[in-house]
C-alpha positions, 0 to 999 in steps of 0.5 A, a space after each residue: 073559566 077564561 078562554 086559555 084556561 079553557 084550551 089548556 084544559 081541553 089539550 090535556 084531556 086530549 093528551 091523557 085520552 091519547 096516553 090511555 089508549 098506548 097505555 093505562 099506566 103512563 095516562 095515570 103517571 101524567 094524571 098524578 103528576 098534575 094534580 100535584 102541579 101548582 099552576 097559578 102565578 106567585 104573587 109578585 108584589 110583596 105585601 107590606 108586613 112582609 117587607 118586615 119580616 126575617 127571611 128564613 130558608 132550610 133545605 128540603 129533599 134537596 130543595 130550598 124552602 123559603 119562610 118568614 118570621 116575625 116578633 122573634 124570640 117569643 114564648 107564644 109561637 104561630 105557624 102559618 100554613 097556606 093551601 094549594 097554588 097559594 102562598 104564605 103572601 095570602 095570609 097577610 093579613 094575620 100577621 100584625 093581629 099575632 104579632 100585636 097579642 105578643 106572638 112570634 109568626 112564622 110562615 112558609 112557602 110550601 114545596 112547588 109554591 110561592 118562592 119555595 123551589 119544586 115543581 110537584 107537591 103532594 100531602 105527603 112531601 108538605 107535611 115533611 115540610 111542616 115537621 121540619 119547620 117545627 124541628 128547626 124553628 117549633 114548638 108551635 103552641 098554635 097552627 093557621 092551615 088553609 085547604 091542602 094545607 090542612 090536610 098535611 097538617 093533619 098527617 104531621 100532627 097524627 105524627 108528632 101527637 100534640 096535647 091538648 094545649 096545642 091550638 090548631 085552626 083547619 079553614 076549609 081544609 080538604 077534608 078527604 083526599 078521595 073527593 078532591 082526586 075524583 074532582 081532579 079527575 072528573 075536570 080532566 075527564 079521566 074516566 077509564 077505571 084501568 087509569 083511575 086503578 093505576 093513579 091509586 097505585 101509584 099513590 100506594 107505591 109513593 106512601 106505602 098508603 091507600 089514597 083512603 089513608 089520607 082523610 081528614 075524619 080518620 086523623 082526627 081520631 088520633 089528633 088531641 090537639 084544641 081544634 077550630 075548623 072552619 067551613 063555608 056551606 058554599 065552598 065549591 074545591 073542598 065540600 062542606 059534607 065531608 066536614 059535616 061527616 067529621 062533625 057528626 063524629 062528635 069529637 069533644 076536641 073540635 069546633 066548628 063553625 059553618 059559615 055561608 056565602 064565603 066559598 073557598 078562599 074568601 073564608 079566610 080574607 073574612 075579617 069576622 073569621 080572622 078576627 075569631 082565629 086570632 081569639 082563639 089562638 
């Protein structure tokens, strides 16, 4: 961690150690609010395939939400969802393999992301977002979701109910959504159970749903779509046991594939893991 990081860090804890002392309820509400704060830089340079791509745009609870396609029109359709403080720039490179196997590819900026408009996501809001790309621009034979974007994904996809024909590739996605709020909360040093009761409610009172609601091993219970789930033994934001306990459920529908050494970002610029997404798709 970078010295800035470093003061940025020890600053907000301060602040949501003072909050808690005036009040549980107003440390939980700053809590929540940051852990649905993306805060690394978009990436300013355009990659070159992007240059090349039709500019979409379509208006999202009152804010603009930016995406790209390629190879449009065509029967065969891929949608591209990217993971937190990411962007659709970072899956550059599976654009030219899709394109060239004659798929169209579509991919966006999530809310608060890349050049979408929004300062705050949560799971929910994002799989809002993937239901209308679909409505407006599906159906998707085929999904690429990275991290929390598999998790939003997942909640679409309970939704809308796809066949078995629809193709589905999770890469390191963030399996439960109770272990990466504990790690928010562990890196934020929340350890007052008052706070930590209150974050759980105010996720209830946005969702109608307990935070246990959003897991990955409970959707996929009620997903049919063909899956290809990736995940790296060393990947230190989403950890591979909880997807060990999906794959101890022993869903006919669902692959997996357990790599080493290619951590949380890395598994995805692997080109041996590109190379058998874009086969399976």
């Amino acid at each position: 961690m970078k010295i800035k990081q470093k003061i940025a860090i020890g600053y907000i804890r301060f602040k949501l150690k003072l909050l808690a002392v005036f009040s549980k309820r107003k440390a939980a509400e700053e809590a929540f609010r940051l852990f649905c704060t993306p805060y690394l830089p978009r990436i300013k340079k355009t990659p070159p395939v992007f240059e090349h791509a039709a500019v979409l745009n379509f208006s999202l609870n009152g804010s603009n939400i930016r995406g790209y396609r390629w190879n449009h029109p065509q029967p065969h359709k891929i949608l591209i969802i990217h993971g937190f403080d990411s962007q659709a720039y970072k899956f550059a490179r599976y654009i030219t393999p899709l394109t060239e196997k004659g798929y169209e590819v579509l991919a966006f900026d999530g809310p608060a992301h890349g050049d979408s408009e929004g300062k705050t996501v949560n799971a929910q809001e994002y799989a809002e977002m993937i239901k209308e790309a679909i409505k407006q621009y599906g159906p998707f034979n085929g999904f690429i979701a990275h991290s929390f974007g598999g998790t939003a994904l997942s909640i679409a996809l309970e939704d809308l109910q796809p066949d078995k024909n629809t193709r589905v590739v999770f890469i390191a996605p963030a399996t439960e959504t109770s272990t990466t709020l504990n790690r928010a909360m562990d890196l934020l040093h929340v350890t007052n159970e008052k706070v930590k009761a209150a974050i759980n409610d105010i996720i209830f009172e946005l969702s109608g749903k307990g935070v246990e609601w959003f897991s990955m091993k409970r959707m996929m219970q009620h997903i049919n779509a063909t899956i290809l789930w990736f995940h790296d033994e060393d990947d230190d934001a989403t950890p591979v046991t909880d997807a060990l306990s999906v794959r101890a459920e022993h869903l006919p529908n669902i692959e997996f594939v357990i790599t080493k050494g290619l951590g949380h970002r890395r598994i995805y610029h692997d080109h041996a893991v590109r190379d058998r997404i874009v086969d399976f798709l």
